[in-house]
C-alpha positions as CSV (number, residue, x, y, z in Angstrom):
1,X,0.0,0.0,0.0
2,X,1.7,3.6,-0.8
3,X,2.5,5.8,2.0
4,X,-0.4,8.4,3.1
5,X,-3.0,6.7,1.4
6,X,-6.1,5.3,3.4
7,X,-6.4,1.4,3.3
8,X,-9.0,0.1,1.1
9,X,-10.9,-3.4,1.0
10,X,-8.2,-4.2,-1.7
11,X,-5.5,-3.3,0.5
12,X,-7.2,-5.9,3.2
13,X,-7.9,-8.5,0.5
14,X,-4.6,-8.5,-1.0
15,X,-2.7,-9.0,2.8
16,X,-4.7,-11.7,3.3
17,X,-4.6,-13.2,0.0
18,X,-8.0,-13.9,-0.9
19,X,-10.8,-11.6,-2.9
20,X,-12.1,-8.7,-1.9
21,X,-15.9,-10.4,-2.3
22,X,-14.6,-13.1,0.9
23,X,-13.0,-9.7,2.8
24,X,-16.5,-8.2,2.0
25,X,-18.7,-11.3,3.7
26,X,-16.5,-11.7,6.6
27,X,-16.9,-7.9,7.8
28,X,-20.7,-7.9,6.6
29,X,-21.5,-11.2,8.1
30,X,-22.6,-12.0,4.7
31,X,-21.7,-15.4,3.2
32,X,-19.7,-18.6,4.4
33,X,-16.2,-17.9,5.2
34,X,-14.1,-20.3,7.3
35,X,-13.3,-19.3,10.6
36,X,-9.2,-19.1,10.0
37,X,-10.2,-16.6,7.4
38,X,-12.4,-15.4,9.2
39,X,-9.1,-14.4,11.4
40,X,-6.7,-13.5,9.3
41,X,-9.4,-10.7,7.9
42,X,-10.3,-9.3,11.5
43,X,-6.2,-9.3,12.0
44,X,-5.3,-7.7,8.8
45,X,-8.2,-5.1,9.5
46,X,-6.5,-4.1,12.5
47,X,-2.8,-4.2,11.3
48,X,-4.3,-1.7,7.9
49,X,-6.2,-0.1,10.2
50,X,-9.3,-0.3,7.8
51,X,-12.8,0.8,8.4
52,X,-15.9,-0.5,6.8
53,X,-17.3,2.0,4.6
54,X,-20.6,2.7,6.1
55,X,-20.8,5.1,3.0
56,X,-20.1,2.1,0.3
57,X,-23.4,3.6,-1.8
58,X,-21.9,6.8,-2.5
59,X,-18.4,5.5,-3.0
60,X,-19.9,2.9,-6.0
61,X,-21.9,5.5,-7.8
62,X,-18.7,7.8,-7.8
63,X,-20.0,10.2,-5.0
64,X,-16.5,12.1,-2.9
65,X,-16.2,11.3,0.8
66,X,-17.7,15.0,1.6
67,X,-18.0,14.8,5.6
68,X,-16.0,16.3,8.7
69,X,-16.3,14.6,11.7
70,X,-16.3,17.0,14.8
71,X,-16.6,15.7,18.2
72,X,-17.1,18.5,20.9
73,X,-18.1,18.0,24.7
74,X,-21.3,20.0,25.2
75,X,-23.2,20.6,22.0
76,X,-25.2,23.2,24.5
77,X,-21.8,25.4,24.9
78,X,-22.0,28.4,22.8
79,X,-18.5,28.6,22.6
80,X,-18.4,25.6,20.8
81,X,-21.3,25.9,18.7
82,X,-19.3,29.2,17.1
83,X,-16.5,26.8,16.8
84,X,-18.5,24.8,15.0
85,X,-20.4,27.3,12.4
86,X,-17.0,28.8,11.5
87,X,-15.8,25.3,10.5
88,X,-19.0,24.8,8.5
89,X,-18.7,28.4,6.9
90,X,-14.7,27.8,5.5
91,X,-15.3,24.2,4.5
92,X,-18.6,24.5,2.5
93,X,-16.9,25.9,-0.3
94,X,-14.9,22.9,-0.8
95,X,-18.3,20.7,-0.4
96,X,-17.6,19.5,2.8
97,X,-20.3,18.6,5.2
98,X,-19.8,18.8,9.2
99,X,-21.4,15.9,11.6
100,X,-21.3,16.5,15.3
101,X,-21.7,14.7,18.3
102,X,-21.2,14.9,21.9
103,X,-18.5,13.3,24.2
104,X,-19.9,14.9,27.2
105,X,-15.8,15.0,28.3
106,X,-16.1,11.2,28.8
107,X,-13.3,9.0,27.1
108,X,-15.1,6.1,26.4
109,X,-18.1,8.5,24.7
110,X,-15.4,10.5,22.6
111,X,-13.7,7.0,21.5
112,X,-17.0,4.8,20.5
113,X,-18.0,8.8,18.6
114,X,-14.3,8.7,16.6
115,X,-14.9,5.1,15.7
116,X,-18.6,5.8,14.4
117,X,-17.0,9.2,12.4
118,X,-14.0,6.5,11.4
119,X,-16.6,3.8,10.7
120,X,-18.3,6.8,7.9
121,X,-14.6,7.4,6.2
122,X,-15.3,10.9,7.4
123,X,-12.2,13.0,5.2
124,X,-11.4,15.1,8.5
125,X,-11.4,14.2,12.2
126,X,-11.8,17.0,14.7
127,X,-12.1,16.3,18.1
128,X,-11.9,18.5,21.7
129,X,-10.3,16.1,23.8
130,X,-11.7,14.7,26.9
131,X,-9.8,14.9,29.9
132,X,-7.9,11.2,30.2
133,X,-8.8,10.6,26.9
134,X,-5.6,8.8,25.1
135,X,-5.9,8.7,21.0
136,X,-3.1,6.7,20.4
137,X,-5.7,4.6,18.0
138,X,-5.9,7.3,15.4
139,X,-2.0,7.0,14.8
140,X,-3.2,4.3,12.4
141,X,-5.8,6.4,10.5
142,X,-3.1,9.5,11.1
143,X,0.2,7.7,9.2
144,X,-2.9,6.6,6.3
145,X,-3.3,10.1,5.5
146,X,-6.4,11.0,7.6
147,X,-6.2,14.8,9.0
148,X,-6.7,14.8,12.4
149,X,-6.9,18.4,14.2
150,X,-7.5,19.3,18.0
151,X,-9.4,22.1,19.1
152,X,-9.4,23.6,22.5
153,X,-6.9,21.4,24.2
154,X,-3.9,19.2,22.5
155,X,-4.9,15.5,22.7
156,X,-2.8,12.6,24.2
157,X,-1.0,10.5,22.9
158,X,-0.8,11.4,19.0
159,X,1.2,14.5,17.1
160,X,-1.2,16.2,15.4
161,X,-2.3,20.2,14.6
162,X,-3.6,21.5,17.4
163,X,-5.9,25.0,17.9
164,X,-6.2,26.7,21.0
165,X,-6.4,29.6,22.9
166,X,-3.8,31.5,24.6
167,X,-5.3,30.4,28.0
168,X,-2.4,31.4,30.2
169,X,-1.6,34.9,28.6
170,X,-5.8,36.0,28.6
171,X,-6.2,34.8,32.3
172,X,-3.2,37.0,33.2
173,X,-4.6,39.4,31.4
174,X,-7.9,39.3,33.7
175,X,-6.5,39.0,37.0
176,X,-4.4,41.4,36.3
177,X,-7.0,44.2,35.3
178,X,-8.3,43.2,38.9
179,X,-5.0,43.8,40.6
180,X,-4.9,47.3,38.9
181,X,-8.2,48.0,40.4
182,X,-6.2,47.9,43.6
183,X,-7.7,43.9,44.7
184,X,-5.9,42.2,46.7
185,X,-8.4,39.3,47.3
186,X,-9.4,37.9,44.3
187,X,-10.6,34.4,43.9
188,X,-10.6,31.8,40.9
189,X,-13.4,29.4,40.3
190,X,-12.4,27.0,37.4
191,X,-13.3,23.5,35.7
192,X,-14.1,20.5,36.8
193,X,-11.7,18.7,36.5
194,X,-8.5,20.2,38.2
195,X,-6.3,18.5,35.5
196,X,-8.2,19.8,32.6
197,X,-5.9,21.9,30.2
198,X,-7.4,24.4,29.9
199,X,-8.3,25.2,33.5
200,X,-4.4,24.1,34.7
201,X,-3.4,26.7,31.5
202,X,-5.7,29.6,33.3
203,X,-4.5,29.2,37.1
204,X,-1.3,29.5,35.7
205,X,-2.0,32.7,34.4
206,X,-3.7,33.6,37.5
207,X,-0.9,32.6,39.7
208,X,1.4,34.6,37.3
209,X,-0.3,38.3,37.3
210,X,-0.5,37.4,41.1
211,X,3.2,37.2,41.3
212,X,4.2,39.7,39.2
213,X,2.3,42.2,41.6
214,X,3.5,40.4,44.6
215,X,0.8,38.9,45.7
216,X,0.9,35.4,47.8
217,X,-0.9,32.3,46.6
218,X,-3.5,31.8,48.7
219,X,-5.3,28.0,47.9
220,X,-8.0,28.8,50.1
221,X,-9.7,31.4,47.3
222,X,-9.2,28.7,44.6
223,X,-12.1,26.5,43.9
224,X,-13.9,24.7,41.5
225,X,-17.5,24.3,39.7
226,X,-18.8,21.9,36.7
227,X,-21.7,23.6,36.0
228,X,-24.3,27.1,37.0
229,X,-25.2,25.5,40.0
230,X,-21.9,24.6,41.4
231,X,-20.7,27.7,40.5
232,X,-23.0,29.6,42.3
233,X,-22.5,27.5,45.7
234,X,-19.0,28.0,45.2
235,X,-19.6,31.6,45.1
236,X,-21.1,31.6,48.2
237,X,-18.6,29.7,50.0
238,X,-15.9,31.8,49.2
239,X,-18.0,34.8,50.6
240,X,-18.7,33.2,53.4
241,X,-14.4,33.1,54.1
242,X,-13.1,35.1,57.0
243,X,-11.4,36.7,55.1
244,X,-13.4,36.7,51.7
245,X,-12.2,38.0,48.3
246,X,-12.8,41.5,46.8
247,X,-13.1,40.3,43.5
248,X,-13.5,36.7,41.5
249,X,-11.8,35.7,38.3
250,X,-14.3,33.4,36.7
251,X,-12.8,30.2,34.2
252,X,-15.1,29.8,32.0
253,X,-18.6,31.2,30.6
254,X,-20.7,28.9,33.0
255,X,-18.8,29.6,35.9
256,X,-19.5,33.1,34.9
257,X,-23.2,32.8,34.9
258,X,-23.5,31.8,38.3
259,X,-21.3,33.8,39.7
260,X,-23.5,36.6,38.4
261,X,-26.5,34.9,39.7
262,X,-25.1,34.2,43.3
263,X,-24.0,37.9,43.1
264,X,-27.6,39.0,42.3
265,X,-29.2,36.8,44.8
266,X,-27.2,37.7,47.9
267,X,-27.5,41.5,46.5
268,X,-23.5,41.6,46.4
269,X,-22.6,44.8,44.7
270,X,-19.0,45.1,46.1
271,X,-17.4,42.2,44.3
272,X,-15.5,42.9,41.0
273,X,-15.7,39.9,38.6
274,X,-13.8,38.9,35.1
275,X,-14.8,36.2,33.3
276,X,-12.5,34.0,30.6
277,X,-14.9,34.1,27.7
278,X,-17.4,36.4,26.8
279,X,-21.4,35.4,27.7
280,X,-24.3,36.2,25.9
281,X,-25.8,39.4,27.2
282,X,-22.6,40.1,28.8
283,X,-23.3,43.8,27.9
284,X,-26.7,43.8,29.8
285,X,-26.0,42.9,33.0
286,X,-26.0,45.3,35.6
287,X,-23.0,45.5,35.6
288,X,-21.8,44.7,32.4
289,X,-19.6,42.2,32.8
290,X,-16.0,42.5,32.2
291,X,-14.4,39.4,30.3
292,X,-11.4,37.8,28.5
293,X,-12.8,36.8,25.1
294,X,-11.7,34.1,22.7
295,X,-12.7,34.0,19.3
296,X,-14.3,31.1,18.5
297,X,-14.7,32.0,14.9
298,X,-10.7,32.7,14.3
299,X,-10.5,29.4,16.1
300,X,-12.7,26.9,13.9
301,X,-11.1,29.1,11.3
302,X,-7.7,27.9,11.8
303,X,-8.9,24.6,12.6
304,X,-10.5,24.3,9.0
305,X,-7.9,25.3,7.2
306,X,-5.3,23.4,8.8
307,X,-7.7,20.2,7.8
308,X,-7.8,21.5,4.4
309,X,-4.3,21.8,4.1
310,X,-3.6,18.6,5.0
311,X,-6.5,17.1,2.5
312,X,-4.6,18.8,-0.4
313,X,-1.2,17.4,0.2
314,X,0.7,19.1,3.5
315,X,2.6,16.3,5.0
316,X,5.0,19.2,7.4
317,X,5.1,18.3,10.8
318,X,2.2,18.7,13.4
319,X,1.8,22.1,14.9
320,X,-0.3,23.7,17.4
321,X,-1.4,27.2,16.5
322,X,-2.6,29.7,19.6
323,X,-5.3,32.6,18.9
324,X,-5.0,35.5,21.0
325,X,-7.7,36.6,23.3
326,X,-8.9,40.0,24.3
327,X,-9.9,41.7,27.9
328,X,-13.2,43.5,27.3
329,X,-13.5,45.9,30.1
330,X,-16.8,46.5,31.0
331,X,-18.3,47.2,34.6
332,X,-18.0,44.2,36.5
333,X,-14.2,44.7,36.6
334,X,-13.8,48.0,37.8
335,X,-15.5,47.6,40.9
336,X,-12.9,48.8,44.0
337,X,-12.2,46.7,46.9
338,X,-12.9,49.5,50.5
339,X,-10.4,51.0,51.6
340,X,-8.7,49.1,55.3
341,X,-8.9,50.7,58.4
C-alpha cells in the first residue's frame, strides 16, 4: 500500500490473499467464510487499520467522501457551537459537510464517537479532547493520511495540529485588570476537573499576574465548579471566608453565569468579577460584565484550514497554533475593593 494513502478493502484482501468479495462477507456477516479466514481478515483489518465503509453507496456510484467529523463535549456550549459554524462556513466551499456529536468530556463517549466518524470514512477528524482521553488509535488512521486536528486542548497520545487559545496569557490578562483596580483578594473558580488543560493553563496565568504584583498564593480562594449551580454555591462559599475575596476571576462562561447569579441573589454589589470568555448578554448585565474573550470564529477558522491543508497534500510536521484573546472591560471589573482601616 503507498505511503499516506487510506487502506481500502483491496489493500485488506490482498494481505490476506484472498478476494475482496470473501473480505466483504466476513466484515458484513454476509456469506460462508471459514473461521481461519475469518481471522486473518479481523487481523489484517487491524494491522491496515481499515474501516468498513458505512458510506459504500456513495463511493460505488462515484460520490466524494464529503464529511467532517467534529466531536465537541457540550453541543449546548456556545462557545463551541461558534466553533462549529466557522468550521462549516470555510469548509462548505470545498463541499464538505460537518457531523457532530457529543462526548460529554467522557473518554469512552469520545472513542466509541471517533470510531462511528472512522466507521463513515469521514475526510477530516476534529475532536476537543476529553480529559484522560488517550488517541493513540488514530496513529493508524493518522500515518494513512487522515487529518486529524484538536481544538481547545492538545490530545494525548498522538502529534497532530492543534488550535487553541492563549489560556495562560488572557487569564493574566484578567487577573491582572483586577489587581490594577487595587484587589488584593481575588478568587478563581475553574473547571471540573482540576487536571483539565485548559483550567491548569488559566490558574497559571492567575498565579502569574498574582506574582508579578507580589501577591501570595492563597489556595484557600481557589475552587472549582462543573456547572451554574456549582458555580453559584461556590460563590457563596468563598463569601462566606473570614477573610473573603474582593473580586473573582471566573474560568469559564458557565462559571461566569453563576457567579452573576449568586452575586444578584445575595445582593452583592462590592465584588468585582472577570470572566475567561465572553457570555451572551454580557453587555446587559447590571454591571456589564467584564471578560477575557476568545474567538471562537478565528479558532474553527484555523482549525479548517489546517484540515484542508492537510487534505490537499501538506505532510509538514504537526503544529499547534494559539489565537489570542482580548480583555473587554466592562463594569463588572472595575468595581474597587474599600479602603482598610
Amino acid at each position: 500500500m503507498a505511503a499516506n494513502r487510506r487502506p481500502t478493502l483491496a489493500d485488506v484482501a490482498r494481505e490476506v490473499g484472498v478476494s475482496a468479495k470473501t473480505v466483504s462477507r466476513v466484515l458484513n456477516e454476509d456469506g460462508p467464510a471459514s473461521a481461519r479466514t475469518r481471522e486473518q481478515v479481523l487481523a489484517a483489518v487491524a494491522k491496515l487499520g481499515f474501516q468498513p465503509n458505512l458510506m459504500a453507496r456513495n463511493i460505488r456510484v462515484g460520490g466524494p467522501d464529503t464529511t467532517i467529523g467534529l466531536v465537541v463535549p457540550d453541543l449546548g456550549n456556545p462557545f463551541f457551537g461558534a466553533v462549529a459554524g466557522s468550521i462549516e462556513d470555510t469548509v462548505r466551499e470545498r463541499g464538505l459537510i460537518l457531523l457532530m456529536g457529543s462526548s460529554a468530556d467522557d473518554p469512552e463517549r469520545e472513542r466509541a464517537l471517533t470510531d462511528k466518524f472512522l466507521a463513515r470514512r469521514v475526510s477530516v477528524l476534529m475532536v476537543v479532547p476529553s480529559v484522560g482521553a488517550d488517541h493513540s488509535h488514530l496513529k493508524t488512521h493518522r500515518a494513512a493520511g487522515l487529518p486529524v486536528v484538536f481544538i481547545d486542548r492538545p490530545g494525548a497520545g498522538l502529534s497532530a495540529d492543534s488550535v487553541v487559545s492563549s489560556n495562560r496569557a488572557g487569564a493574566h490578562d484578567g487577573v491582572a485588570h483586577l489587581l490594577a483596580q487595587g484587589h488584593r483578594r481575588i478568587g478563581f473558580i475553574g473547571d471540573l476537573p482540576s487536571n483539565l488543560y485548559t483550567r491548569r493553563e488559566r490558574l497559571a496565568g492567575y498565579r502569574a499576574a498574582l506574582q508579578d504584583a507580589g501577591v501570595p498564593y492563597d489556595r484557600s480562594l481557589v475552587t472549582n465548579a462543573h456547572d451554574q449551580h456549582a458555580a453559584s454555591d461556590a460563590t457563596a462559599q468563598l463569601l462566606a471566608l473570614a477573610d473573603p475575596p474582593t473580586a473573582l476571576f471566573a474560568g469559564n462562561n458557565i462559571v461566569a453565569l453563576g457567579i452573576v447569579t449568586e452575586l444578584a441573589r445575595s445582593k452583592r454589589k462590592d465584588v468585582a468579577v472577570v470572566a475567561f470568555d465572553d457570555v451572551a448578554l454580557a453587555e446587559a448585565l447590571e454591571p456589564a460584565l467584564t471578560v477575557v474573550a476568545q474567538d471562537p470564529a478565528e479558532i474553527g477558522r484555523a482549525a479548517a484550514t489546517a484540515a484542508l491543508a492537510r487534505l490537499d497534500g501538506d505532510r509538514s510536521r504537526a503544529r499547534t497554533l494559539t489565537v489570542p484573546t482580548r480583555l473587554i472591560v466592562r463594569g463588572s471589573g472595575e468595581r474597587r475593593p474599600a479602603p482598610t482601616v
